[in-house]
Legacy VTK file of the C-alpha trace (Angstrom):
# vtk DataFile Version 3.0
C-alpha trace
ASCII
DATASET POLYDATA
POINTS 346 float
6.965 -37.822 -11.001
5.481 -34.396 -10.284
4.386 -31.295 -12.282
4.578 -27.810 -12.502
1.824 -25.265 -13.319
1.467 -23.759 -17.041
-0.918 -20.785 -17.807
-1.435 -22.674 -20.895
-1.197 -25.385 -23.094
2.315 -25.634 -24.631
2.416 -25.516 -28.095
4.076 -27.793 -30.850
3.789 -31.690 -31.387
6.170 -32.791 -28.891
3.687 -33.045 -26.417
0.959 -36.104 -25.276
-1.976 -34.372 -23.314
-3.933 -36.101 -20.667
-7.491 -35.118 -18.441
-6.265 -34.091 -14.933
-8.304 -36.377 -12.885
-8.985 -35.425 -8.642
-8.722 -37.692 -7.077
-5.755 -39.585 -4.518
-2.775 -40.195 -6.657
-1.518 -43.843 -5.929
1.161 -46.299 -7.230
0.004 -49.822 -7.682
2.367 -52.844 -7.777
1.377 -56.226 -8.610
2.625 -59.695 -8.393
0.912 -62.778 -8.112
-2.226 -62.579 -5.515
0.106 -59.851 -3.900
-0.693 -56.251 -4.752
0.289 -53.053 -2.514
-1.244 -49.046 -3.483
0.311 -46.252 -1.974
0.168 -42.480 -1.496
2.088 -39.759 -3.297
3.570 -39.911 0.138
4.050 -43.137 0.824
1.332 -44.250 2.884
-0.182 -47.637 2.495
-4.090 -46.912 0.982
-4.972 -50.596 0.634
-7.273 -50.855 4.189
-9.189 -47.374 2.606
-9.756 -49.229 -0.881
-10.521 -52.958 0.165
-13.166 -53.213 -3.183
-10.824 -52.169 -5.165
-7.621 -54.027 -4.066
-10.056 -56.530 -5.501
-10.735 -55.001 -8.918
-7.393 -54.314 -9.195
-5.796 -58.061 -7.875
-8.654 -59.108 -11.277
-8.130 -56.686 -14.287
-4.164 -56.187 -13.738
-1.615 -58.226 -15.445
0.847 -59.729 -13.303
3.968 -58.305 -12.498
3.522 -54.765 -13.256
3.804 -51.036 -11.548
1.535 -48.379 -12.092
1.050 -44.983 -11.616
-2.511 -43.231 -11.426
-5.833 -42.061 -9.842
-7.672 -43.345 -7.215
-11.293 -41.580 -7.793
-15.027 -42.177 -6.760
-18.339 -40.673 -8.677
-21.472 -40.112 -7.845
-24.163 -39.438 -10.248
-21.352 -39.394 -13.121
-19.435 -36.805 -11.383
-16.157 -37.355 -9.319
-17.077 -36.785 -5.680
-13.582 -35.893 -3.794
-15.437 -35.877 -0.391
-16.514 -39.250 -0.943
-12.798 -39.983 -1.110
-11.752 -38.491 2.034
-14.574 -40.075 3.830
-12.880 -42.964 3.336
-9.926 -42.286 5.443
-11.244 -43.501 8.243
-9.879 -46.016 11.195
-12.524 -48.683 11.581
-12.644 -50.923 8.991
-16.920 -51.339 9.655
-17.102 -48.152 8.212
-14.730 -48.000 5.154
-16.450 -51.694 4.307
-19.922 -49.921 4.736
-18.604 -46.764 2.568
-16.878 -49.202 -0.465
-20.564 -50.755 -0.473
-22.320 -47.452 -0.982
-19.983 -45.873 -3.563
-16.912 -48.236 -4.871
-14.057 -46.864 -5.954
-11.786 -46.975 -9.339
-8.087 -46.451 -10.389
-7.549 -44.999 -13.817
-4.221 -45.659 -14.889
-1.742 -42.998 -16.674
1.300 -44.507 -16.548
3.172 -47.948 -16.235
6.772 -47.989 -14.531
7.998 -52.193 -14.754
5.882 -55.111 -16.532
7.571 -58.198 -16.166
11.471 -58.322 -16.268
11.308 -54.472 -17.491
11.775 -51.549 -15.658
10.344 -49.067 -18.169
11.468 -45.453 -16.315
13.913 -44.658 -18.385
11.971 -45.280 -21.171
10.170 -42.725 -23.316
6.565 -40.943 -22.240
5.404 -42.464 -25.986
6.841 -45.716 -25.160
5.444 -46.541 -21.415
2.025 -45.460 -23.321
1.832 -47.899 -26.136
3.385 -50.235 -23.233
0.229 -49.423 -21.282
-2.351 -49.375 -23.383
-1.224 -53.234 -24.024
-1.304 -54.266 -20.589
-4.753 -52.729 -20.030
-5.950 -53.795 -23.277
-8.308 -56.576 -21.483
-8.507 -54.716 -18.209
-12.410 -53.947 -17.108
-14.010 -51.448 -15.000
-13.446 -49.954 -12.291
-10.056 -50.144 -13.722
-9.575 -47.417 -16.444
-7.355 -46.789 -18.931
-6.836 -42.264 -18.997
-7.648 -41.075 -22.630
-4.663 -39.211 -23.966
-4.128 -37.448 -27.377
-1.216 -34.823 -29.121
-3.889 -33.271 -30.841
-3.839 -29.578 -29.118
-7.246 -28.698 -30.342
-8.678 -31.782 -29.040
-7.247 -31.091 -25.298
-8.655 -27.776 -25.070
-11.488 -29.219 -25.611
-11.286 -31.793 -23.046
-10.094 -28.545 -20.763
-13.133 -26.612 -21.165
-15.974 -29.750 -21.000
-14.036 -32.236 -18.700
-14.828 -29.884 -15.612
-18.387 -30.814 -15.672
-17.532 -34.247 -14.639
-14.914 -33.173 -11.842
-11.854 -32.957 -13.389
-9.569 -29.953 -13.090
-7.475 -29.344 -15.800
-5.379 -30.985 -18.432
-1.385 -32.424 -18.124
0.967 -32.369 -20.753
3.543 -34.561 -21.010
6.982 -34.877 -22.837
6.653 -37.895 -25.186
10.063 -38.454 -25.048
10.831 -37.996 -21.267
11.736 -40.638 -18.952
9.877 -41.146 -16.098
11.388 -38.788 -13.475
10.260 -39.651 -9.555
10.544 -36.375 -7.224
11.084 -34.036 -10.547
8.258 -32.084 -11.909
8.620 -33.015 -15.537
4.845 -32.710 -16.278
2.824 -29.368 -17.037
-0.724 -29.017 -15.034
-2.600 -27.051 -16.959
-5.441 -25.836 -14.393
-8.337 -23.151 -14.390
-7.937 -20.195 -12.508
-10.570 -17.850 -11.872
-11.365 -15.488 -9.100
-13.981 -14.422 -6.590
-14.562 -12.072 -3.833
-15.310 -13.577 -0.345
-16.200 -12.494 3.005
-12.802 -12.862 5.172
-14.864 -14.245 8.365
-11.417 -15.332 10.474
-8.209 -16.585 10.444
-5.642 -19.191 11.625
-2.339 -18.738 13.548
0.436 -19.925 11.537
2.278 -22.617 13.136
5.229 -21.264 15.992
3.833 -17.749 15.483
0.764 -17.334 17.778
-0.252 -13.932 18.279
2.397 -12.505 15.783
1.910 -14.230 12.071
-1.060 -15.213 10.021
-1.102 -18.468 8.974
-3.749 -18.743 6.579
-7.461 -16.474 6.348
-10.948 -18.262 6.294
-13.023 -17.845 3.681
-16.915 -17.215 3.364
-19.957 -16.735 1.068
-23.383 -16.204 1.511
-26.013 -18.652 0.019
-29.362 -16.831 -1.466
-30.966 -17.479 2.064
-28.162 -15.303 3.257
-26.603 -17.853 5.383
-22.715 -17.534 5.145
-20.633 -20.933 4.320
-17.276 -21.854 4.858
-15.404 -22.246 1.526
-11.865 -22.754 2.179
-8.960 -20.528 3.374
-6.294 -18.323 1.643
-3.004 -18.798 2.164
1.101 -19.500 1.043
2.060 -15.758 2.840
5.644 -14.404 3.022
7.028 -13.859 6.638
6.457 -10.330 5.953
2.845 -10.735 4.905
1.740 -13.166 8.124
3.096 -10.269 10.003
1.196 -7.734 8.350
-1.994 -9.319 8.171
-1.729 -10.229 12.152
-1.458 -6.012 12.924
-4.647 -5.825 10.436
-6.943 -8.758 11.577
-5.873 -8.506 14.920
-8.077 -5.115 16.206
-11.214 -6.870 14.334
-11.089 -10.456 16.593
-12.014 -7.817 19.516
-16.083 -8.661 20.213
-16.653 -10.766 17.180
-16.949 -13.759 18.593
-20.266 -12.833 20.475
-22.207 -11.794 16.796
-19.931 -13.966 14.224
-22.432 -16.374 12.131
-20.232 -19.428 13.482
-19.744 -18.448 17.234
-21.046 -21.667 18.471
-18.050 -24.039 19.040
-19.985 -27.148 18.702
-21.274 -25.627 15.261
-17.527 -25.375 14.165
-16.758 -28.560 15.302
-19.441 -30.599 12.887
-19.822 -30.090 8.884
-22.343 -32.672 8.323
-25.429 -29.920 7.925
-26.323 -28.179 5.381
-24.608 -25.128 6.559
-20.104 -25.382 5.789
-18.329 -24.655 8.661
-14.573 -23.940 9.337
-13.737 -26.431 12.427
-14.107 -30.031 11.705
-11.293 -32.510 12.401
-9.428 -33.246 8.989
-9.806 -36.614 8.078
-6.876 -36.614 6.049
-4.312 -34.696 8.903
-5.889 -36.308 12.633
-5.081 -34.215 15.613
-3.892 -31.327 13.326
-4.921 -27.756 15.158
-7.767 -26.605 13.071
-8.465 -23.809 15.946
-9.193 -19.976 14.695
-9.978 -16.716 15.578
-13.317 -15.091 14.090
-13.517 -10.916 13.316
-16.016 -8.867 12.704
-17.693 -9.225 9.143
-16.584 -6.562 6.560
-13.617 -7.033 5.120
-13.697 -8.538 1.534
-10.885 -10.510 -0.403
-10.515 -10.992 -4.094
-8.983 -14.671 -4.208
-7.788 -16.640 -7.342
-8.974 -20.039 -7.361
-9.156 -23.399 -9.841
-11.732 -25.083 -8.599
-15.100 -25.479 -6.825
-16.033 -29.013 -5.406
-19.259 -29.014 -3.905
-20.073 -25.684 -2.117
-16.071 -25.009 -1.065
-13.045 -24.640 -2.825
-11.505 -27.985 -3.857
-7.166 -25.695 -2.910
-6.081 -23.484 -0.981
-7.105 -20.060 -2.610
-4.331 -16.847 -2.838
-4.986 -13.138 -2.033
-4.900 -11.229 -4.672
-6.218 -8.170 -3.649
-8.703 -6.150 -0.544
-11.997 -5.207 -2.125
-12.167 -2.309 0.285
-14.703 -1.048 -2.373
-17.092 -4.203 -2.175
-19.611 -5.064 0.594
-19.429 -8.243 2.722
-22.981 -9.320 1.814
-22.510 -9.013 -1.919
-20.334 -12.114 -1.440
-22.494 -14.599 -2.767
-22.241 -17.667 -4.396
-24.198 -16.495 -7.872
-20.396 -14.469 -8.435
-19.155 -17.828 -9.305
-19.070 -19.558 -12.984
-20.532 -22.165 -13.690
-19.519 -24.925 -15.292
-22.014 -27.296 -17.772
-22.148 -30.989 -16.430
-20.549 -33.490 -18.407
-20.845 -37.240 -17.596
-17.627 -39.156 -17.383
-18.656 -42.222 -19.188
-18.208 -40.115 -22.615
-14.586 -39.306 -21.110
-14.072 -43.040 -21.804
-15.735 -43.216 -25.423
LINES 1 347
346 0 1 2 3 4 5 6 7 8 9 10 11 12 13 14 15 16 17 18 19 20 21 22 23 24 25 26 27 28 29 30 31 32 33 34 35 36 37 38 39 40 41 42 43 44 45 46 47 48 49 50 51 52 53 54 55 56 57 58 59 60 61 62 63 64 65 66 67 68 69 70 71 72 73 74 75 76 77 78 79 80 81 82 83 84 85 86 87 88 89 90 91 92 93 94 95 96 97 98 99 100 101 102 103 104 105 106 107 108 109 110 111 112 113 114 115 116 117 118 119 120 121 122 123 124 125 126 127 128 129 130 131 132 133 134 135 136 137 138 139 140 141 142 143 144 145 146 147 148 149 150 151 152 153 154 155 156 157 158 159 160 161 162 163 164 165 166 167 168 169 170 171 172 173 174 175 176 177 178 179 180 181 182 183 184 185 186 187 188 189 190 191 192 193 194 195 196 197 198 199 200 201 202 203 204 205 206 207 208 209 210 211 212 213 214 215 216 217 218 219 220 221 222 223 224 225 226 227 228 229 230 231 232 233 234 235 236 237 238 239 240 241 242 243 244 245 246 247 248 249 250 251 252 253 254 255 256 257 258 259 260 261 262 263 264 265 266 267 268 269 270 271 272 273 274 275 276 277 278 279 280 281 282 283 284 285 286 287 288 289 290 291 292 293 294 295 296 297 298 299 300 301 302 303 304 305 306 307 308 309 310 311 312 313 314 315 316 317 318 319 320 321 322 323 324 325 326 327 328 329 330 331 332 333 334 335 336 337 338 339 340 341 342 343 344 345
């Protein structure tokens, strides 16, 4: 079951609010010593998670489906590159990894428990349903907090972020569970910032002719410009028109641009983001680009910052023809109090 974004929390008492947790979504059946997790997509994660196949094989009743988070903290704050470090093929490396920082799943929803299918059932229902079959369940296997008090999930919306969490759902308590329909409400922040636009990326079949997606920079207070994500989600009509703008600025920029040297581009384990590594998550995926010449600054919305880059894809909202490129600096951006996740949990 999937959601769709809300500018707001929906009003009225028909509604059973839950903390949006980031981390990888994953469905968990069990049965007997046999238990399977997979992807919103419908990849097997069990060789990524081999601690918590474990945990989960323990603290689960038998014969049950669940639906939930896969998430990993560090210092009492969810760490989403930890996560995608994990996605990795030799299993040396994910066993050293599960060592250094295990895993959890905290559950939000449960689909079949013994003979019963529960989908069809209620939101309220598969809750109360839930909450019994976790009720002797241990860490790292967590039980979400969820309330229909309104008041008490915007509070959850504006302290929860401290800890890594990026929003609140809202759920119909009386809707079915609905696989491929988005029948939830994600209730995100949005905010925006202006960034350097350093270079871009040919979208995919239209090399030369359509803008695929812009990369993203901001300057640190040494005045050393990061990578923090890309802009993108263009019309046809827009990829075109940003190609005729960008392209006159790739002309010489490669020879000055902060991130000329290839090899730079190619590792992000400094201290310094860059724009090139291999994606973990998408192997053999063209991550190539084209830098310009620094100048031109982009006002982007986005929801959420995860480390030093932005945890999605950001959108253009708007040329800050007014603004210059070394104002971009991280100090624009709010932040957000820390909050430690064990007082998510009571």
């Amino acid at each position: 079951m999937l959601a769709k974004l809300s500018n707001d929390l929906p009003e009225g008492d028909s509604w059973i609010f839950e903390p949006k947790w980031d981390g990888f979504r994953a469905l968990v059946w069990k049965y007997g010593d046999d238990l399977y997790i997979q992807s919103r997509d419908e990849k097997p994660l069990g060789r990524y998670f081999p601690e918590l196949e474990v945990s989960l094989r323990r603290e689960l009743p038998d014969r049950c489906v669940l639906d939930g988070e896969i998430v990993i903290a560090t210092g009492d704050r969810l760490d989403f590159d930890a996560l995608l470090l994990r996605i990795h093929p030799a299993a040396t490396r994910v066993k050293m990894l599960a060592e250094e920082k295990p895993s959890s799943y905290v559950a939000w929803d449960l689909l079949a428990w013994g003979d019963d299918d529960l989908r069809a059932a209620p939101q309220a229902e598969r809750r109360n349903k839930l909450e019994a079959a976790l009720a002797n369940s241990k860490p790292p296997v967590f039980l979400t907090p969820a309330t229909k008090d309104r008041a008490v999930a915007r509070e959850w919306f504006e302290k929860f972020e401290g800890a890594g969490l990026d929003g609140v759902m809202a759920k119909p308590d009386t809707a079915a569970y609905q696989p491929g329909k988005r029948a939830m409400l994600k209730i995100k922040h949005q905010r925006t910032a202006d960034c350097v636009v350093a270079g871009f990326r040919w979208y995919k079949g239209g090399k030369g002719t359509l803008v695929g997606s812009l990369l993203l920079g901001l300057y640190d207070s040494a005045g050393t410009l990061h990578h923090v994500g890309v802009a993108s989600s263009f019309k046809q009509t827009e990829r075109a028109n940003l190609a005729e703008k960008l392209r006159p600025l790739t002309e010489g920029a490669r020879e000055t641009h902060p991130w000329k040297d290839w090899s730079d581009w190619q590792e992000q384990e400094g201290p310094q983001r860059l724009p090139g590594a291999t994606s973990r998550w998408n192997r053999g995926k063209d991550l190539s680009w084209e830098p310009i010449q620094l100048g031109l600054v982009a006002e982007v919305s986005y929801d959420h910052l995860q480390g030093t880059r932005f945890r999605h894809a950001t959108h253009l909202k708007r040329w800050r023809t007014d603004k210059p490129h070394t104002e971009c600096r991280y100090d624009q951006l709010e932040e957000t109090p820390p909050f430690l996740i064990t007082k998510i949990f009571g």
